[in-house]
mmCIF file of the N, C-alpha and C atoms, coordinates in Angstrom:
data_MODEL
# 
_entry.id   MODEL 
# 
loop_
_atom_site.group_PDB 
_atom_site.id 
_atom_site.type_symbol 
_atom_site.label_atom_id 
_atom_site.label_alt_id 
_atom_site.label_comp_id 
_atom_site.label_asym_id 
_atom_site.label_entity_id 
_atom_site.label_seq_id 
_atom_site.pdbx_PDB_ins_code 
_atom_site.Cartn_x 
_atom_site.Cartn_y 
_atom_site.Cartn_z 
_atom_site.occupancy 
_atom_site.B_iso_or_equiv 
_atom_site.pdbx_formal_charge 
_atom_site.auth_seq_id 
_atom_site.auth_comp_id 
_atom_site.auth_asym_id 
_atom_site.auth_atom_id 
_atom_site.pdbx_PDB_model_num 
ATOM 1   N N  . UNK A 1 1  ? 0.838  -1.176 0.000   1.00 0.00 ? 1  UNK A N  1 
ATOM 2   C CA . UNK A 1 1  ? 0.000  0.000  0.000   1.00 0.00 ? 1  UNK A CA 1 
ATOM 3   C C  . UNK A 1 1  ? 0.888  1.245  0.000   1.00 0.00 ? 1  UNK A C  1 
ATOM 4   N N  . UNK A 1 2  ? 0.262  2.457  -0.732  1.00 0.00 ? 2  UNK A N  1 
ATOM 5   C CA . UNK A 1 2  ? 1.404  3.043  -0.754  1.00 0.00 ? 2  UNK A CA 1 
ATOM 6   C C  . UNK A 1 2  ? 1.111  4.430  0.013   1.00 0.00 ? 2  UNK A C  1 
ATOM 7   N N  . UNK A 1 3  ? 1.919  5.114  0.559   1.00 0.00 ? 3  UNK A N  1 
ATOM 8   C CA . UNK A 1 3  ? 1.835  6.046  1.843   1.00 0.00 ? 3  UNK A CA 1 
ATOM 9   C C  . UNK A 1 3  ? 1.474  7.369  1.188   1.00 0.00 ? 3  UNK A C  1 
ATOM 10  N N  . UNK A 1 4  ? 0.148  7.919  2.416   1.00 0.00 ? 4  UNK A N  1 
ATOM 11  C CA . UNK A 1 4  ? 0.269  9.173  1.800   1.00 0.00 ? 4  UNK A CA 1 
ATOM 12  C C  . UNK A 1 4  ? 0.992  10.459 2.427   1.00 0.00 ? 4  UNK A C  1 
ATOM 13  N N  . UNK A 1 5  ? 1.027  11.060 1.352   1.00 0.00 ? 5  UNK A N  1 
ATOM 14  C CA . UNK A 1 5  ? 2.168  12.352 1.609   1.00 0.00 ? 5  UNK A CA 1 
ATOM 15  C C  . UNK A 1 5  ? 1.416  12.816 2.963   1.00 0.00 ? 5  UNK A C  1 
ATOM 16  N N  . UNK A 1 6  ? 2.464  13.686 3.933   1.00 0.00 ? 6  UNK A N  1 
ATOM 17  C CA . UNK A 1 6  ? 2.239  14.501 4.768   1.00 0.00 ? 6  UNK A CA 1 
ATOM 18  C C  . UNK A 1 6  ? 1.871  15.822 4.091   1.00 0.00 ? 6  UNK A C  1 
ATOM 19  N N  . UNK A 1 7  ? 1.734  16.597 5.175   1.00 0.00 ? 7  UNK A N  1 
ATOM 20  C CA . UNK A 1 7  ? 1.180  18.233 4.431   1.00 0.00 ? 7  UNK A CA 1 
ATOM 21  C C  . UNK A 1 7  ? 1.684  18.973 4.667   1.00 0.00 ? 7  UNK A C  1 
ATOM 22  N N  . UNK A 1 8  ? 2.755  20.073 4.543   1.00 0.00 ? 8  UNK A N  1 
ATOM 23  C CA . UNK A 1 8  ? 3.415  21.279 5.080   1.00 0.00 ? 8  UNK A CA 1 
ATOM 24  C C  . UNK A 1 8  ? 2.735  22.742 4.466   1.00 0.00 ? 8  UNK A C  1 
ATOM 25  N N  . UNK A 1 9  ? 2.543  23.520 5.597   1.00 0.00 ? 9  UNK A N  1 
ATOM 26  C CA . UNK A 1 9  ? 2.030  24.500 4.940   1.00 0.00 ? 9  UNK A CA 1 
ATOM 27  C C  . UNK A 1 9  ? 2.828  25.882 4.936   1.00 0.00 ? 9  UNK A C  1 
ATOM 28  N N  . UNK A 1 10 ? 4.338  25.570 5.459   1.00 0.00 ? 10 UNK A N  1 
ATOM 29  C CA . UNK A 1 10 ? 5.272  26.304 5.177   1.00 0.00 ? 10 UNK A CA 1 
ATOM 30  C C  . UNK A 1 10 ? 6.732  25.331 5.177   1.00 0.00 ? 10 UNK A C  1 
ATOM 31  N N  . UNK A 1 11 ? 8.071  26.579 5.024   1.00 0.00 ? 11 UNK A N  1 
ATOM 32  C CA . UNK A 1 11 ? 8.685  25.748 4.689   1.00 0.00 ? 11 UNK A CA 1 
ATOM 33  C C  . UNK A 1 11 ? 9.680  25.060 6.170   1.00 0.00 ? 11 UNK A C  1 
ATOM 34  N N  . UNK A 1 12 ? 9.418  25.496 7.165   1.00 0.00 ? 12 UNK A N  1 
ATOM 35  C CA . UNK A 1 12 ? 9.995  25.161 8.415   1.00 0.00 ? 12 UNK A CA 1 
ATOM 36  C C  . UNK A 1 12 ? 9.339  23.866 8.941   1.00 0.00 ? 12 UNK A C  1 
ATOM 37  N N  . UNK A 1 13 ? 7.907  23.953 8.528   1.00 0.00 ? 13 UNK A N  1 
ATOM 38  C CA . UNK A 1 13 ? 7.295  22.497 8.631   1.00 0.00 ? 13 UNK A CA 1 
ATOM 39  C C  . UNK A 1 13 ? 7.453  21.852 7.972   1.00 0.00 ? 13 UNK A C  1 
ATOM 40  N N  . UNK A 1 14 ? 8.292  21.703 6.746   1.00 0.00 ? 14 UNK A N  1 
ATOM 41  C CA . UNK A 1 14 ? 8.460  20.794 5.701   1.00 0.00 ? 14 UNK A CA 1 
ATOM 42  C C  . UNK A 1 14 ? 9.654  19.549 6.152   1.00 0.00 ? 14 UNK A C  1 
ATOM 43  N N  . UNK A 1 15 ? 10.540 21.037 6.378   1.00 0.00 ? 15 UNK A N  1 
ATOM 44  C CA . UNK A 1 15 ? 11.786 20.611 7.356   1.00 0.00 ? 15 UNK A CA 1 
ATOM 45  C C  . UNK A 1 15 ? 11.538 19.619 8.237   1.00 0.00 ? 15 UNK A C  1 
ATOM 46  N N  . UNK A 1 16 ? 10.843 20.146 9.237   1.00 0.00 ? 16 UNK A N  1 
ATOM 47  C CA . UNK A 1 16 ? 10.183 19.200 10.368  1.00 0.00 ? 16 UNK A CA 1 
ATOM 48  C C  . UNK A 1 16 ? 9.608  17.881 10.217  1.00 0.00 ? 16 UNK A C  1 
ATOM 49  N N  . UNK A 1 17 ? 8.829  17.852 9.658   1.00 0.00 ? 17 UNK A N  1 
ATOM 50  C CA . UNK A 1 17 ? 8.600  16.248 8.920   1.00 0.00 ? 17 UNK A CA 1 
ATOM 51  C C  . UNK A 1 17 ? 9.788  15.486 8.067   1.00 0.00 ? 17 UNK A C  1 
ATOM 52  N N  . UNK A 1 18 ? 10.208 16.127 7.092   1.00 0.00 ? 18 UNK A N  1 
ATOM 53  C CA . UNK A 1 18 ? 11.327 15.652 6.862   1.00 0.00 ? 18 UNK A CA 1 
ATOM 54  C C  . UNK A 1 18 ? 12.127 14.753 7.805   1.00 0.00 ? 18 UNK A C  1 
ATOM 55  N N  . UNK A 1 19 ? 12.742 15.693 8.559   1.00 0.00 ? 19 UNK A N  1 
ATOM 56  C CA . UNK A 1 19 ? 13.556 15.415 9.954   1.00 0.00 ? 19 UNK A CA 1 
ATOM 57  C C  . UNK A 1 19 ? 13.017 14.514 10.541  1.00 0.00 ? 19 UNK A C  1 
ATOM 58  N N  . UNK A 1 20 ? 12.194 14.312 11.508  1.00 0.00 ? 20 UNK A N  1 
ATOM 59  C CA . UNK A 1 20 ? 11.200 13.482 12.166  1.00 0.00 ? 20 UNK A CA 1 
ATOM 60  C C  . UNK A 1 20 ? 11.391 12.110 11.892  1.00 0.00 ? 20 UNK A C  1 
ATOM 61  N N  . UNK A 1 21 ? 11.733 11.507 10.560  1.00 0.00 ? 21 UNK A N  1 
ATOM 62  C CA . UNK A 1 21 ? 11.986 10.426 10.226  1.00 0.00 ? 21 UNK A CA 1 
ATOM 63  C C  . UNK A 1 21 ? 10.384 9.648  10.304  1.00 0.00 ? 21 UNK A C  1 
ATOM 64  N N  . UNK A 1 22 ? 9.541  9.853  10.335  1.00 0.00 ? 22 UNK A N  1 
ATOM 65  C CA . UNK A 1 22 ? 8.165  9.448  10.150  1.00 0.00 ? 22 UNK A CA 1 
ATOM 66  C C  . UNK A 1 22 ? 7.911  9.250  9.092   1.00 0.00 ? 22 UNK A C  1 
ATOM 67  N N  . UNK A 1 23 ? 7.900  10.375 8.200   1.00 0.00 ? 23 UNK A N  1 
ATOM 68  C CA . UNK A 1 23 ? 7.200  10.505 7.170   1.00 0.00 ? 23 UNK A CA 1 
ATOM 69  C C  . UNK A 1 23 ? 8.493  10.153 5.685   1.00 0.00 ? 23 UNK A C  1 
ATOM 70  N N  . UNK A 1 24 ? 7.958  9.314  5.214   1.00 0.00 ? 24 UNK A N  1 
ATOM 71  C CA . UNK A 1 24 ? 8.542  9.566  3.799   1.00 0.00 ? 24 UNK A CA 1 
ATOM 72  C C  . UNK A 1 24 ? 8.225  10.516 2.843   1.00 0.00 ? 24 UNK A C  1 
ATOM 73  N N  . UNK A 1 25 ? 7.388  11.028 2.839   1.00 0.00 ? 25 UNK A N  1 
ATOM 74  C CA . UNK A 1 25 ? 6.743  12.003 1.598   1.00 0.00 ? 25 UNK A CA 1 
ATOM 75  C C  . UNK A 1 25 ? 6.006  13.313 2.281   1.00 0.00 ? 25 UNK A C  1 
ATOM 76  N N  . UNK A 1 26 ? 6.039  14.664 1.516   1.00 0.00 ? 26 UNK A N  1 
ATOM 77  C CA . UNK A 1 26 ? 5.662  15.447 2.288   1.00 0.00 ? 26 UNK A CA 1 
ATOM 78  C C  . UNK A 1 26 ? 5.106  16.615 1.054   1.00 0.00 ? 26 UNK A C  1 
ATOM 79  N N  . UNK A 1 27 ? 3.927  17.036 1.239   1.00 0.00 ? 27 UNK A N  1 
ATOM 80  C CA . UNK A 1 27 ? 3.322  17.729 -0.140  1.00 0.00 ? 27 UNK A CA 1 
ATOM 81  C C  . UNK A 1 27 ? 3.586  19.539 0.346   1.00 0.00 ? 27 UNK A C  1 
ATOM 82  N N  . UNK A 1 28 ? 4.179  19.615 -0.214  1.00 0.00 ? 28 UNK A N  1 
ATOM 83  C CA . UNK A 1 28 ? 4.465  21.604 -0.451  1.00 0.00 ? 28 UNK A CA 1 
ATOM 84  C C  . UNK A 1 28 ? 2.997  22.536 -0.540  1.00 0.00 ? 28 UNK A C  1 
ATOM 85  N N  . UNK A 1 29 ? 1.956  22.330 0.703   1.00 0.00 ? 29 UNK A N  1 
ATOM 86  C CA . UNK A 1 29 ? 0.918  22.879 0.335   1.00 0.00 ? 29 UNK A CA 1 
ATOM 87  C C  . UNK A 1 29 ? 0.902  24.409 0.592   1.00 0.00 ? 29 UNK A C  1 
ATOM 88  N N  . UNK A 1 30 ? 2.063  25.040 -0.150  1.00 0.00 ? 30 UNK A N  1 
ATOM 89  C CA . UNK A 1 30 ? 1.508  26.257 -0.141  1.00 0.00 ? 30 UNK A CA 1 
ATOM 90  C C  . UNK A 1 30 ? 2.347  27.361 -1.761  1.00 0.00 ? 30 UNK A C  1 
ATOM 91  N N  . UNK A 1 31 ? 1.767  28.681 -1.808  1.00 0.00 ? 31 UNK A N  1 
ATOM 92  C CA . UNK A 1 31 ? 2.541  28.877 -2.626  1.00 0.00 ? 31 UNK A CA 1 
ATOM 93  C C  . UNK A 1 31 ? 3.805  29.298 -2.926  1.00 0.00 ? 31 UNK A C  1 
ATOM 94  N N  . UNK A 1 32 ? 4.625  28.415 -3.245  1.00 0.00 ? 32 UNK A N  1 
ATOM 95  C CA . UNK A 1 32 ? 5.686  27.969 -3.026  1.00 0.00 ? 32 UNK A CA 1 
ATOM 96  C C  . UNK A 1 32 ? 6.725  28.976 -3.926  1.00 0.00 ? 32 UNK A C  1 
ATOM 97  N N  . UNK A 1 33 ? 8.106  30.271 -3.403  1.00 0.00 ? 33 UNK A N  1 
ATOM 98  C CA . UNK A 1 33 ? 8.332  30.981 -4.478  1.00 0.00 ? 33 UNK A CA 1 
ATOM 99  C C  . UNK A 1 33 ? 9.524  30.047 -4.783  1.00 0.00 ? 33 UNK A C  1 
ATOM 100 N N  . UNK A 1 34 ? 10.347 31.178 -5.990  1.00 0.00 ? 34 UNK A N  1 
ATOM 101 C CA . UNK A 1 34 ? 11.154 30.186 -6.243  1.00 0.00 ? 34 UNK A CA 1 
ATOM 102 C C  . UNK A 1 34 ? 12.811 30.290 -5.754  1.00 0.00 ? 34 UNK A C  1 
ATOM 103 N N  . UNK A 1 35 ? 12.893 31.356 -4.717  1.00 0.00 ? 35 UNK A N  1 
ATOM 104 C CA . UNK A 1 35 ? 13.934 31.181 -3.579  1.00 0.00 ? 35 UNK A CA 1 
ATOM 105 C C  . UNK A 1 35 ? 13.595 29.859 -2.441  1.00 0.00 ? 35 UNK A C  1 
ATOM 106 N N  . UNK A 1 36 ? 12.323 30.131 -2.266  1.00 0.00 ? 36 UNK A N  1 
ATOM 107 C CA . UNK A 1 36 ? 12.167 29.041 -0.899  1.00 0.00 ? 36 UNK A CA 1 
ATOM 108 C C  . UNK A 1 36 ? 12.423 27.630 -1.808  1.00 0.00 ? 36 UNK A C  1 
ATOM 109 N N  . UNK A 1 37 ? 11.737 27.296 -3.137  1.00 0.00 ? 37 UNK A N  1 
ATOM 110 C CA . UNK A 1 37 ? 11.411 26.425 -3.831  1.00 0.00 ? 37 UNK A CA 1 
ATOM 111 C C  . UNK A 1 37 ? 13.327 25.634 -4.027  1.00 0.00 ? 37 UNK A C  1 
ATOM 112 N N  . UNK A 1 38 ? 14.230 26.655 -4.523  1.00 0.00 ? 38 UNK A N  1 
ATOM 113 C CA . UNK A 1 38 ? 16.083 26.191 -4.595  1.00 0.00 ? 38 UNK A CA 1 
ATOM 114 C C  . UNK A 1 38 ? 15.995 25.941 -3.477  1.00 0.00 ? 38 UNK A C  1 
ATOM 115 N N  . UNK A 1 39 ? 15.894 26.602 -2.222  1.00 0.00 ? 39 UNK A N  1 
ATOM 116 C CA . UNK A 1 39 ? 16.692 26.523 -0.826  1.00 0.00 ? 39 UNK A CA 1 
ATOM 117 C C  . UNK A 1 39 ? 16.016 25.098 -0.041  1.00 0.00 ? 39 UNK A C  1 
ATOM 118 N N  . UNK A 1 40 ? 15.024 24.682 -0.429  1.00 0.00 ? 40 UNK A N  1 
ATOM 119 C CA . UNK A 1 40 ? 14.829 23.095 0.334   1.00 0.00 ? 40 UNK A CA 1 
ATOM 120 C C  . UNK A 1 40 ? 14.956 22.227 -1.183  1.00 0.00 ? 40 UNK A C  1 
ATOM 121 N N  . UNK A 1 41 ? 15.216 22.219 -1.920  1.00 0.00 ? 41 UNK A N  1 
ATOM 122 C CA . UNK A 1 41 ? 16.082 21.581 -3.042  1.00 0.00 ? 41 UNK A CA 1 
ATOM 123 C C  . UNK A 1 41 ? 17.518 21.071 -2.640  1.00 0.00 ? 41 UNK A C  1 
ATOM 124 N N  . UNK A 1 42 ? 17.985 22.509 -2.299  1.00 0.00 ? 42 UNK A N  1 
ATOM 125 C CA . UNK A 1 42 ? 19.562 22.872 -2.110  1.00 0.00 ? 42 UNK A CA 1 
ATOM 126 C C  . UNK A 1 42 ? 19.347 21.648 -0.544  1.00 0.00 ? 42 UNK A C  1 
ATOM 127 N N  . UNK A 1 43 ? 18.824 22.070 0.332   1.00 0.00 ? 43 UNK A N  1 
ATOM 128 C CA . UNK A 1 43 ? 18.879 21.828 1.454   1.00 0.00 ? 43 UNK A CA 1 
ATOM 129 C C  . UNK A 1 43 ? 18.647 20.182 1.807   1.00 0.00 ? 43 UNK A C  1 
ATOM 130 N N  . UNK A 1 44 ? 17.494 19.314 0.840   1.00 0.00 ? 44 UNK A N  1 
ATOM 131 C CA . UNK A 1 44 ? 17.158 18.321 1.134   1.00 0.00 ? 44 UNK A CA 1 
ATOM 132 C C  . UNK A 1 44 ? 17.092 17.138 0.008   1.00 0.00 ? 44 UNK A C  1 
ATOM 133 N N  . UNK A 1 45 ? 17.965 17.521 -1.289  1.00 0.00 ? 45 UNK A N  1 
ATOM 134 C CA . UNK A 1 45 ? 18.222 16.620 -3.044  1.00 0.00 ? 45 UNK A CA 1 
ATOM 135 C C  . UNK A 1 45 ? 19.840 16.270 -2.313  1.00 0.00 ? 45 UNK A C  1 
ATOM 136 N N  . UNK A 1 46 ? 20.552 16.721 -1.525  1.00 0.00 ? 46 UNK A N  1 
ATOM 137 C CA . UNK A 1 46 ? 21.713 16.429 -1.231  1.00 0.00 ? 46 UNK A CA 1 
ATOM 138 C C  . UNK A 1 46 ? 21.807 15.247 -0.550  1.00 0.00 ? 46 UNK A C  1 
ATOM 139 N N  . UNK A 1 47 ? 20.730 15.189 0.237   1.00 0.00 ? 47 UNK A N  1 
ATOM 140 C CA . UNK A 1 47 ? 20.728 14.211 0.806   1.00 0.00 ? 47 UNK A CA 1 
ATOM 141 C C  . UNK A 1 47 ? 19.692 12.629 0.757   1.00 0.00 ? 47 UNK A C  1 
ATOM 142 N N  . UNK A 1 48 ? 19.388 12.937 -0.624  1.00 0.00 ? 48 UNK A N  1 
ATOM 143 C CA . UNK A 1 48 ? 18.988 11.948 -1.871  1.00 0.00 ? 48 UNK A CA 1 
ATOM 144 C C  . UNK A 1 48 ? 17.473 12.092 -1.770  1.00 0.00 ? 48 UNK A C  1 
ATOM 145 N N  . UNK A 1 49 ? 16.900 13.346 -1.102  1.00 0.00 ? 49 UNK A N  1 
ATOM 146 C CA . UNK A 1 49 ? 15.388 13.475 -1.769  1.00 0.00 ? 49 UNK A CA 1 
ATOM 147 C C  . UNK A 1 49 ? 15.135 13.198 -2.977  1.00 0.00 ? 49 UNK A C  1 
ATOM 148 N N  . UNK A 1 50 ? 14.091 13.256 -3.658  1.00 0.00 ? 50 UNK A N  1 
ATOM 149 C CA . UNK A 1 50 ? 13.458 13.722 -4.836  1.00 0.00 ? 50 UNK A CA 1 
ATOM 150 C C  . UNK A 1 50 ? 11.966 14.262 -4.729  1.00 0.00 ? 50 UNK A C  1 
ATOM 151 N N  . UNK A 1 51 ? 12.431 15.400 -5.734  1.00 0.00 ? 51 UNK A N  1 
ATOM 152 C CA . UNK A 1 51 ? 11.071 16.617 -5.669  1.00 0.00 ? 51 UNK A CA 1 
ATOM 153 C C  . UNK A 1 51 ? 10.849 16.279 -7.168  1.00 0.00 ? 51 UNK A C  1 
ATOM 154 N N  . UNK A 1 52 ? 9.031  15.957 -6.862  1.00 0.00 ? 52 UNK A N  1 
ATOM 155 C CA . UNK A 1 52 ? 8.288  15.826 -8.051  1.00 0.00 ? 52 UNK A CA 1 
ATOM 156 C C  . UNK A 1 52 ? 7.150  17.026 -8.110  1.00 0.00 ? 52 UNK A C  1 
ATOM 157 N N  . UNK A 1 53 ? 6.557  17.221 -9.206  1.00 0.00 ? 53 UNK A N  1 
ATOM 158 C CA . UNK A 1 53 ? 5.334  17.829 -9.537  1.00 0.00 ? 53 UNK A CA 1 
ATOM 159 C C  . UNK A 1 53 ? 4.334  16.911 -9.241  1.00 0.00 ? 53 UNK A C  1 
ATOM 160 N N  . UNK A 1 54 ? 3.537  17.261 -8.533  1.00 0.00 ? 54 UNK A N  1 
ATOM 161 C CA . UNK A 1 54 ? 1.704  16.610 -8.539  1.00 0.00 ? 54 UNK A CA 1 
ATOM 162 C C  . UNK A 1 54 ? 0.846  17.631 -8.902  1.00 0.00 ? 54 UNK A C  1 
ATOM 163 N N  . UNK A 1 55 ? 0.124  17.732 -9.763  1.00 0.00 ? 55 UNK A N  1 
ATOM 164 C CA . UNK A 1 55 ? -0.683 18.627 -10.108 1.00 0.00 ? 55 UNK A CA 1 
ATOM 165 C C  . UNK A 1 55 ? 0.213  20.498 -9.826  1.00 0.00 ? 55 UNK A C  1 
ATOM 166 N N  . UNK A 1 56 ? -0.416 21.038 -9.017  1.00 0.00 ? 56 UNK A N  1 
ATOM 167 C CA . UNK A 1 56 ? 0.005  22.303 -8.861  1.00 0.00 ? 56 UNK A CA 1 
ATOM 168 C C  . UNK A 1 56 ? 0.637  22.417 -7.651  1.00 0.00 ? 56 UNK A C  1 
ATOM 169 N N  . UNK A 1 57 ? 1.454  21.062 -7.371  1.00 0.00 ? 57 UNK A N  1 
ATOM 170 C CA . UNK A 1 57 ? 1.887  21.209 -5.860  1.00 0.00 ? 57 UNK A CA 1 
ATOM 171 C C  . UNK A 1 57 ? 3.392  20.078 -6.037  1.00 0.00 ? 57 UNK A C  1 
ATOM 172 N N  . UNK A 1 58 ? 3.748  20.620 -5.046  1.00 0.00 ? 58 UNK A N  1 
ATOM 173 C CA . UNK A 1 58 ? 5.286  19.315 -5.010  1.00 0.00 ? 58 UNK A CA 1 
ATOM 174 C C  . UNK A 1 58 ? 5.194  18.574 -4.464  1.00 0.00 ? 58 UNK A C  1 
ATOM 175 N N  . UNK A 1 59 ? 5.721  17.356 -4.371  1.00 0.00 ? 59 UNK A N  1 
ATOM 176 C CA . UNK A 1 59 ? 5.891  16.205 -3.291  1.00 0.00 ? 59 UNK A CA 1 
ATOM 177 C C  . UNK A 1 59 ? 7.619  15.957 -2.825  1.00 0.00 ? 59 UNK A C  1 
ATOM 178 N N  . UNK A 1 60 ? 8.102  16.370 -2.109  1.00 0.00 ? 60 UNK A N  1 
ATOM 179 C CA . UNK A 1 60 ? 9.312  15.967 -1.648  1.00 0.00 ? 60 UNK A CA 1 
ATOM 180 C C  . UNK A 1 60 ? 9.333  14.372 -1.469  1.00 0.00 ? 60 UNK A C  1 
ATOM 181 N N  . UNK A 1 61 ? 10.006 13.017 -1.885  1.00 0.00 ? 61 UNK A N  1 
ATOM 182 C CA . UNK A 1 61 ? 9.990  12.108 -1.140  1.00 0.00 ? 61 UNK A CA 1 
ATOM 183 C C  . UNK A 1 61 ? 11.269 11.945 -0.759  1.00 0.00 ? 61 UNK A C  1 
ATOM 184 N N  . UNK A 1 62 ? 11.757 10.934 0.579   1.00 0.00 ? 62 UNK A N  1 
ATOM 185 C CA . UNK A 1 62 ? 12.842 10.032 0.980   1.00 0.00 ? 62 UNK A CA 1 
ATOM 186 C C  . UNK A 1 62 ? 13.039 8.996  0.423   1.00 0.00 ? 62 UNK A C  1 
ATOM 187 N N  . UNK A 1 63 ? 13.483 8.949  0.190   1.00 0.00 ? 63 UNK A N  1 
ATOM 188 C CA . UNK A 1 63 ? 13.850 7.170  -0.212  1.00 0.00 ? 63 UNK A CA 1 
ATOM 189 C C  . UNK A 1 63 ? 15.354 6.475  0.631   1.00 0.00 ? 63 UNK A C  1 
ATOM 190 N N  . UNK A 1 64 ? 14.958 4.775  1.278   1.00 0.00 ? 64 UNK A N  1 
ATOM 191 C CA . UNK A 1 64 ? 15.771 4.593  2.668   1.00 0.00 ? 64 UNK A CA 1 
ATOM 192 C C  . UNK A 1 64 ? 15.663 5.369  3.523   1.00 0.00 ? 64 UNK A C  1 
ATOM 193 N N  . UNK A 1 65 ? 16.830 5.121  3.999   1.00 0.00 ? 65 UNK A N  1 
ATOM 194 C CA . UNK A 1 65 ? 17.131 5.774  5.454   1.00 0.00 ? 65 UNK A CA 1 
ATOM 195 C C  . UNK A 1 65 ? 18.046 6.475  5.585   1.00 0.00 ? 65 UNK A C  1 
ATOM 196 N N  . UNK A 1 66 ? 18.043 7.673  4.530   1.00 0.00 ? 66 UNK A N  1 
ATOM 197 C CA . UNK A 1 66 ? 19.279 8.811  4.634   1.00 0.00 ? 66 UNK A CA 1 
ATOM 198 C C  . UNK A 1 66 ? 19.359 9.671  6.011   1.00 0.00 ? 66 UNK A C  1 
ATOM 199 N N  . UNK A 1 67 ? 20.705 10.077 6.268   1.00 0.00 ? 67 UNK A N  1 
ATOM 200 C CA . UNK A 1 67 ? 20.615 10.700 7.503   1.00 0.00 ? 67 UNK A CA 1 
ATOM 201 C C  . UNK A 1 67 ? 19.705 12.151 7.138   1.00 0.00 ? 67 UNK A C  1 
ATOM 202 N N  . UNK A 1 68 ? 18.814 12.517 8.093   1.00 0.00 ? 68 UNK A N  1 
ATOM 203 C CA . UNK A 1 68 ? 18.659 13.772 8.171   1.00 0.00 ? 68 UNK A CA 1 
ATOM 204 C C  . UNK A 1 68 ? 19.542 14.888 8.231   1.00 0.00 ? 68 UNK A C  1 
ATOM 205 N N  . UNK A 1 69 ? 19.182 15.750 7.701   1.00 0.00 ? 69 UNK A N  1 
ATOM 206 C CA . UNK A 1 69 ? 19.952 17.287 7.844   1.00 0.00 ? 69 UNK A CA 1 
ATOM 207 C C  . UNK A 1 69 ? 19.400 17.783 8.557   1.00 0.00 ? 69 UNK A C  1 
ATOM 208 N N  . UNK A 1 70 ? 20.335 18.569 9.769   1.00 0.00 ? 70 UNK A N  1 
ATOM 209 C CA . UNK A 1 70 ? 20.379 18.814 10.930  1.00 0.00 ? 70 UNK A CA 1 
ATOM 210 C C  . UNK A 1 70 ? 19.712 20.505 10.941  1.00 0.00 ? 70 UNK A C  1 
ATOM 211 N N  . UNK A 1 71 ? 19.094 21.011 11.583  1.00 0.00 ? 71 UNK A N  1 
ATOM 212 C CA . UNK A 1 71 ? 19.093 22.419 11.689  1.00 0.00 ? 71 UNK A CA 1 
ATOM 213 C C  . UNK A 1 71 ? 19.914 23.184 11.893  1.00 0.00 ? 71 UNK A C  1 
# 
């Protein structure tokens, strides 16, 4: 079965789930510019995210068990 995304409605909560190690997937519910949009790219593709398009929104996922990035 496959998991559904968490919800962030900014980008400090995105972080937070991220981190948390709970959640694998986490949906960008808000409007997202495109400084904040590089800087959790920059911040969370390093450490082998991948950011997709869903409709008019992103999905950050994890994949394994990469270490988190620390605050």
């Amino acid at each position: 079965m496959k998991q559904t995304p968490s919800t962030a409605c900014n980008y400090g909560e995105a972080c937070d789930l991220l981190r948390s190690g709970y959640v694998k997937q986490v949906r960008l519910k808000w409007n997202i510019g495109s400084d904040e949009f590089f800087r959790i790219a920059s911040d969370w593709c390093d450490t082998g995210a991948k950011i997709k398009k869903d409709g008019d929104e992103f999905v950050i996922s994890l994949k394994g068990f990469a270490i988190p990035r620390q605050a």
